[in-house]
N, C-alpha and C positions, 0 to 999 in steps of 0.2 A: 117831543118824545113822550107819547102817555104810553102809562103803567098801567095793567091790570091791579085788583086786590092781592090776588093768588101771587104775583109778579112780587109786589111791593114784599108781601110776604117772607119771601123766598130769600127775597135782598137783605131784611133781616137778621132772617136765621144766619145767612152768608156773614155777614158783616160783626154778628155774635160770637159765632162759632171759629171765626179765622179772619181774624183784621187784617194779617201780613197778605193771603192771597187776594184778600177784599183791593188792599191796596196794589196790588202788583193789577188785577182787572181794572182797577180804574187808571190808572198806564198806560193800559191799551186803546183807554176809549179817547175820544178828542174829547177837548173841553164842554165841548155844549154837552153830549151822553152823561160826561163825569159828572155833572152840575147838577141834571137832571135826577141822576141815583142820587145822590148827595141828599137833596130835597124831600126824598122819600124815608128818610132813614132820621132820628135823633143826635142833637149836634154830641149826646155822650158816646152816641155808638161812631159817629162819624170819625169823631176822635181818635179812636181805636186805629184805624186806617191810614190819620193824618201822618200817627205817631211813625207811620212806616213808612210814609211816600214822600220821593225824593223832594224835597224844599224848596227848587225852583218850580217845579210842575206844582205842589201844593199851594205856595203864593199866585200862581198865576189862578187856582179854583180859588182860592179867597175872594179872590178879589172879583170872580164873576157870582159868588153867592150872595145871596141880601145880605149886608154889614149887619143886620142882629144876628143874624145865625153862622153866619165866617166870627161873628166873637164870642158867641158860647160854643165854637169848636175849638176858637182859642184858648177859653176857660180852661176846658177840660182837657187840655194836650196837655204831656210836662214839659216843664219850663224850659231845656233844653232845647225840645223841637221844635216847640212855641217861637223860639226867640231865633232859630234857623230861617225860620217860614218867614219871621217880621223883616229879618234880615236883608231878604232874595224880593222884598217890595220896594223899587227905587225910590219911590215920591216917599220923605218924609211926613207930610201932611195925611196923604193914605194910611202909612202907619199908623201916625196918632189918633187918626178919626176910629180905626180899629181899637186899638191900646183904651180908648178912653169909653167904648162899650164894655170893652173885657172886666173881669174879679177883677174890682181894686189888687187884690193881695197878688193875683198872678199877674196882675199889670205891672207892679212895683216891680218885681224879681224878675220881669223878663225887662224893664228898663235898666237893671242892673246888669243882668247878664250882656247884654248887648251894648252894654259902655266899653267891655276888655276888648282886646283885641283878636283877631281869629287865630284862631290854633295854639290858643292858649291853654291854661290850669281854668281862669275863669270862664270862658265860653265853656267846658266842658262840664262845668259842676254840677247840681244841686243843688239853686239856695236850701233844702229843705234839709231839715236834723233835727237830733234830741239833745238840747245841751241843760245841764243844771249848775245853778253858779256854787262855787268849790264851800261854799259856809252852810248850805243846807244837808240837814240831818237826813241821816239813812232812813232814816221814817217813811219823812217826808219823799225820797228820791222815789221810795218802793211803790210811794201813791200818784206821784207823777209818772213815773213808768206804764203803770196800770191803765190810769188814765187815758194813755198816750195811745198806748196798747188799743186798748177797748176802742178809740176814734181812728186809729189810723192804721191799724196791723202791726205787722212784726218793724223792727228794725234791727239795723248790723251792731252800733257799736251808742254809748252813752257817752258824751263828752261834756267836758267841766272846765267850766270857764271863771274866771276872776269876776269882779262887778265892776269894768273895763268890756267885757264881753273878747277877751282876747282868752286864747285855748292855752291852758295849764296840762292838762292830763286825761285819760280816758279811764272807766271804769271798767272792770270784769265782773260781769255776772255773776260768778260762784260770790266772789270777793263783799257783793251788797248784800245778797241776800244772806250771808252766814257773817258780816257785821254787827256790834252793836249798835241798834236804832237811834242811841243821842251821839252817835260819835257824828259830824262834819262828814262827808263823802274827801272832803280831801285829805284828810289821812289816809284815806283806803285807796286811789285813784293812780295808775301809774303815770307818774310824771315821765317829761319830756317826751311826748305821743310824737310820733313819727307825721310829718306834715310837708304839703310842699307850697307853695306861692302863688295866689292869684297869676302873677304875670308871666309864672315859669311856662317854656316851650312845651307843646302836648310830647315832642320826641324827649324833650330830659325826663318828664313826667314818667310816661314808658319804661327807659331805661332806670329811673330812679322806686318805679312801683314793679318791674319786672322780677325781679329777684326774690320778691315779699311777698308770704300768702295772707294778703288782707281783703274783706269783702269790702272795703269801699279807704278812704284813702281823706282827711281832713283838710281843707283847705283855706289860708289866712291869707290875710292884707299884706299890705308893707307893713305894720302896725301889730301883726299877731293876733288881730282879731277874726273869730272865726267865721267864715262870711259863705260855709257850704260845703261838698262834699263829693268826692267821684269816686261810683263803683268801679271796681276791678273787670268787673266783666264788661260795663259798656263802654271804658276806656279799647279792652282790647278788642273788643269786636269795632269802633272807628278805626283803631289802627289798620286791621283787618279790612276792614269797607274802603279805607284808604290804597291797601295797598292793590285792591284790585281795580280801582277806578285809575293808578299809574301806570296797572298794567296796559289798561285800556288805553289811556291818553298815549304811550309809547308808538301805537299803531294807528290814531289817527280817529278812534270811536271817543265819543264824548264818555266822562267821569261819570257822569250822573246817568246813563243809558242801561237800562235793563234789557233782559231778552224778552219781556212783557211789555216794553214801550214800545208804542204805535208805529207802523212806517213812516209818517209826515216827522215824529221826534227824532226819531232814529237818523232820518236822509238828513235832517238839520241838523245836525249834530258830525255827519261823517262827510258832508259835500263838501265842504270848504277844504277838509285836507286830502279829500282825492284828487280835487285841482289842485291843489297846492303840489301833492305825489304825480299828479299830470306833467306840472311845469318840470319840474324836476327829472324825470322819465326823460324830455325831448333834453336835458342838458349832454345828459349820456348817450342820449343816440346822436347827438352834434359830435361828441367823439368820432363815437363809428364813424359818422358821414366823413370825418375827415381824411379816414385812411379807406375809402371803400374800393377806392384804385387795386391796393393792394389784395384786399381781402378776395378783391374780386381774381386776380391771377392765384394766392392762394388759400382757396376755401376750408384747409384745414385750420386757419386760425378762427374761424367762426363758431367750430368746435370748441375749442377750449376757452372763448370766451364767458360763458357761463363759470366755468371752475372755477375763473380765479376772482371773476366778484362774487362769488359765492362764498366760496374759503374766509373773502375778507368780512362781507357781510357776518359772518359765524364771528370771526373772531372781535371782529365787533361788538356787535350786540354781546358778547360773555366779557367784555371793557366797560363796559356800557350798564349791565346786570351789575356787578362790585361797586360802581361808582356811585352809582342810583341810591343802593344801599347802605353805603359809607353815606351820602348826605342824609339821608333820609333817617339813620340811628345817631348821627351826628356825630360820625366816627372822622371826617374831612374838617380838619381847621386849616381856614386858606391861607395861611402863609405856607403851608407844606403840598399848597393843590399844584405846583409846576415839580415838584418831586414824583405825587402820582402819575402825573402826565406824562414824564419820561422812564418811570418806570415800566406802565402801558407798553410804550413807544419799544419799552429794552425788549418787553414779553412777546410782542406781534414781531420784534427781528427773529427772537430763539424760535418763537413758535413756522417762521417764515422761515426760518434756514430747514427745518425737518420737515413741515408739508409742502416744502416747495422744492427740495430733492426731491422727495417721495413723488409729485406731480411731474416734474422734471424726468424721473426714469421711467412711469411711463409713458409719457410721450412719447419719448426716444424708444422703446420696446414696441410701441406700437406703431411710429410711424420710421422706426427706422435715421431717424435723424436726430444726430444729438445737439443739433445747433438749436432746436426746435426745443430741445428739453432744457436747455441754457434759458433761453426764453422766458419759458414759464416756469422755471424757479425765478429768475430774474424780477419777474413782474410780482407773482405772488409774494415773494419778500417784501417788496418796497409796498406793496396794498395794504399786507398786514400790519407793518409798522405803522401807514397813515389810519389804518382803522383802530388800533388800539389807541392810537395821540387823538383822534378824532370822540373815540368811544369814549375817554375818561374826558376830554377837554367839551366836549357839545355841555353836557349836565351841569359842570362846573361853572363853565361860560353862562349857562339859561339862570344860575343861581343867581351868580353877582350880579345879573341884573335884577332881581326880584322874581323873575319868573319862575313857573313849578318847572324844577331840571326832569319830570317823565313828560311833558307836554310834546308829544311828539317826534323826541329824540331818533328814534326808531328809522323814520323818514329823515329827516336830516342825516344822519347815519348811513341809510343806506344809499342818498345820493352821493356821499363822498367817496364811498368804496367800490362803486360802481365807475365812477367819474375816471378817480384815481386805478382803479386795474385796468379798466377798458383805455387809460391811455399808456399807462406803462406797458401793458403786454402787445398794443401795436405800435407801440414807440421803439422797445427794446426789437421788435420783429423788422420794423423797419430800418433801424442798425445793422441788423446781422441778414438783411434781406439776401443782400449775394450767396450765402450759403444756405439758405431754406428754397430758394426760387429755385428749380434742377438747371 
C-alpha cells in the first residue's frame, strides 16, 4: 500500500488534530492498511491513537510493526494502556523482547503495573505523582512544585510521604503557599488522606470513590506505601466502557467491537454465538415438532405462541437487568444468592398471575373460549416464574464459576423461556384439549 506526499500529509494532520477518530479509522482497516499508516506517521503521534484503540487489535499492530518502532509507540503510550496492549500479547518472550527496547523508566512501571491482578486498584493507577517527604521545608516544596510544574504541567494533588516512602497526608495549595517557608510541610499537610489498596476490586473502588469529589484518588501497598494514583474521571469512564461492552456481551457481539471495526472483526466476534443462538433456536422448535399434531387440528394455538415466550423473555431479561447489577456494584453476597433467586421466582408468579389473566381474557373475548384463556394464563404463569428463577440464577451461576455473568446471558435466557412456554402452553393445551378442539 503506497502513499502519496499529499496522503502522508493529510494522515498527519488527522492523527494530530483527533487521535480518538484516527484510532476508530484504523478499526476499520485490516491489519496490513493499519501497519501501513502507522509507518507513515511518528511513534509520538502514533501514540496518540494507541492510547485509544482497543488492546487486543493494538497487540496484534505491535507486533506486525518493526520492534524499534512498536517500542517508541510503547514509550510514549501511558502506562495504563501500555501495560493493556503488553498484556493482550501471549508469548512472554514477545513481551520482553518489546519491554527491553522501551524507556527504561516506562518499562519498569508497566512491569509493575502488570504484576497486579486485572480489575484491580493496581492495574488501573498511575505509577506517576508529585509526592515530598513530610521533613522538607515550605521553601523547599514551593521550588519542587515549580520545578515539577515547568517539566511536566499541572497536577491534581501534592502528597507527603514519611522517609519509608509510605503516604502520611496530602497538601493544600492555599495552605503552602500562605505558610511560613522554615516550617516542615508536615505540620501544614492534612493527615489521614483518603486512599484505597493496590489489590482493592475496581467495583469497591467505584463505590468507595463514587460519593467523593476527588480529581484523582492515592493509591498504596499492603505496606502504606505510595505506589500511584487513579483519576476520578478515567476510573468512571472504564466503568462506563465496561458497562457497555456487558451490554454487548448479553446479545452475543464481542466487548471489544466498535461500530468502526471492520466486517472480518466484527463476523469474528458475533459467529460463534449465532451458532451457538442457531443450536438453541432448533431446541425450541423440537418442542413445537412435538405437538404439531395438535397444533395442526388447532391453528389458533400458533397464535398465541409468540405471546407467551415473549412476556417471559421481558420478564426475564428485567431479572436478568437487577441481577447483572447487583453483581457488578457488588450489591449480591452469595450466601444470600438462593434468596434472590427465589425472590425472582415469587416476582415472575405475581407478575404471571396479572399478565396472565389479562392474556387469558383476551383470548377468551376473542376467540370465544374460555378454556383457551385457562390455557394461556396457565402457561404464562409457569414461563414467568422459570424466567425470573432463570433471569437472576444464569449471572449468578456464570459468576461462581469465574466467568463474566453479562457474557451472553441474554441467549441463554432466551432459550429457557422460549423452551419452557412453548412447552407449557402446548402442554396445558394438550390437557384441556377435549374442550378447545369443537
Amino acid at each position: 500500500m503506497s502513499l502519496s506526499q499529499s496522503s502522508i500529509a493529510m494522515i498527519k494532520k488527522f492523527f494530530e488534530l483527533d487521535p480518538v477518530d484516527a484510532a476508530h479509522s484504523l478499526e476499520s482497516l485490516n491489519q496490513e492498511e493499519a501497519v501501513s499508516i502507522l509507518k507513515t506517521v511518528s511513534p509520538e503521534l502514533a501514540s496518540r491513537a494507541f492510547d485509544s484503540l482497543e488492546p487486543r487489535f493494538a497487540s496484534s499492530l505491535t507486533l506486525e510493526l518493526p520492534p524499534k518502532i512498536a517500542a517508541k509507540i510503547l514509550s510514549a503510550m501511558s502506562v495504563t494502556r501500555a501495560a493493556s496492549l503488553l498484556l493482550c500479547i501471549q508469548r512472554e518472550d514477545e513481551r520482553e523482547q518489546l519491554l527491553e527496547q522501551t524507556d527504561p523508566v516506562q518499562a519498569d512501571q508497566i512491569r509493575k503495573l502488570i504484576t497486579y491482578p486485572e480489575d484491580t486498584a493496581g492495574r488501573m493507577m498511575t505509577p506517576q505523582f508529585f509526592a515530598l517527604p513530610s521533613r522538607v521545608k515550605v521553601q523547599d516544596a514551593i521550588k519542587s512544585l515549580r520545578s515539577h510544574a515547568q517539566k511536566k504541567g499541572q497536577l491534581s494533588y501534592i502528597y507527603v510521604t514519611d522517609e519509608h516512602h509510605r503516604l502520611k497526608g496530602v497538601l493544600n495549595m492555599r495552605d503552602l503557599l500562605l505558610a511560613d517557608e522554615k516550617v516542615a510541610i508536615e505540620s501544614i499537610m492534612i493527615a489521614d488522606v483518603f486512599h484505597v489498596e493496590a489489590g482493592m476490586d475496581r467495583e469497591q473502588v467505584v463505590q468507595a470513590v463514587g460519593h467523593r469529589s476527588f480529581l484523582a484518588v492515592p493509591v498504596v501497598d499492603r505496606v502504606g506505601h505510595l505506589v500511584g494514583t487513579i483519576r476520578t474521571d478515567e476510573l468512571l469512564s472504564s466503568v462506563q466502557e465496561e458497562a457497555t461492552e456487558d451490554m454487548q456481551k448479553m446479545f452475543g457481539a464481542g466487548g471489544d467491537e466498535h461500530v468502526s471495526s471492520s466486517v472480518s472483526f466484527s463476523m469474528k466476534k458475533r459467529l460463534p454465538w449465532l451458532h451457538i443462538n442457531l443450536i438453541t433456536a432448533f431446541a425450541a422448535v423440537t418442542v413445537i415438532a412435538l405437538f404439531q399434531d395438535m397444533i395442526a387440528q388447532m391453528t389458533v394455538l400458533a397464535v398465541f405462541l409468540p405471546v407467551v415466550a415473549s412476556q417471559g423473555g421481558n420478564a426475564g431479561a428485567q431479572a436478568l437487568a437487577v441481577v447483572i447489577r447487583g453483581l457488578v456494584l457488588r450489591e449480591i453476597d452469595p450466601k444470600f444468592a438462593r434468596r434472590i433467586i427465589l425472590k425472582e421466582g415469587l416476582m415472575g408468579l405475581a407478575n404471571g398471575l396479572f399478565i396472565g389473566s389479562a392474556a387469558g381474557a383476551v383470548a377468551w373475548l376473542w376467540n370465544r373460549n374460555v378454556f383457551l384463556g385457562v390455557v394461556i394464563a396457565l402457561a404464562m404463569m409457569v414461563n414467568m416464574i422459570a424466567a425470573g428463577i432463570s433471569g437472576a440464577a444464569i449471572p449468578i451461576i456464570m459468576k461462581s464459576f469465574g466467568k463474566d455473568p453479562a457474557q451472553s446471558s441474554n441467549i441463554i435466557l432466551t432459550t429457557v423461556t422460549d423452551v419452557v412456554g412453548f412447552f407449557s402452553f402446548l402442554g396445558f393445551a394438550l390437557l384441556f384439549r377435549p374442550y378447545l378442539v369443537p
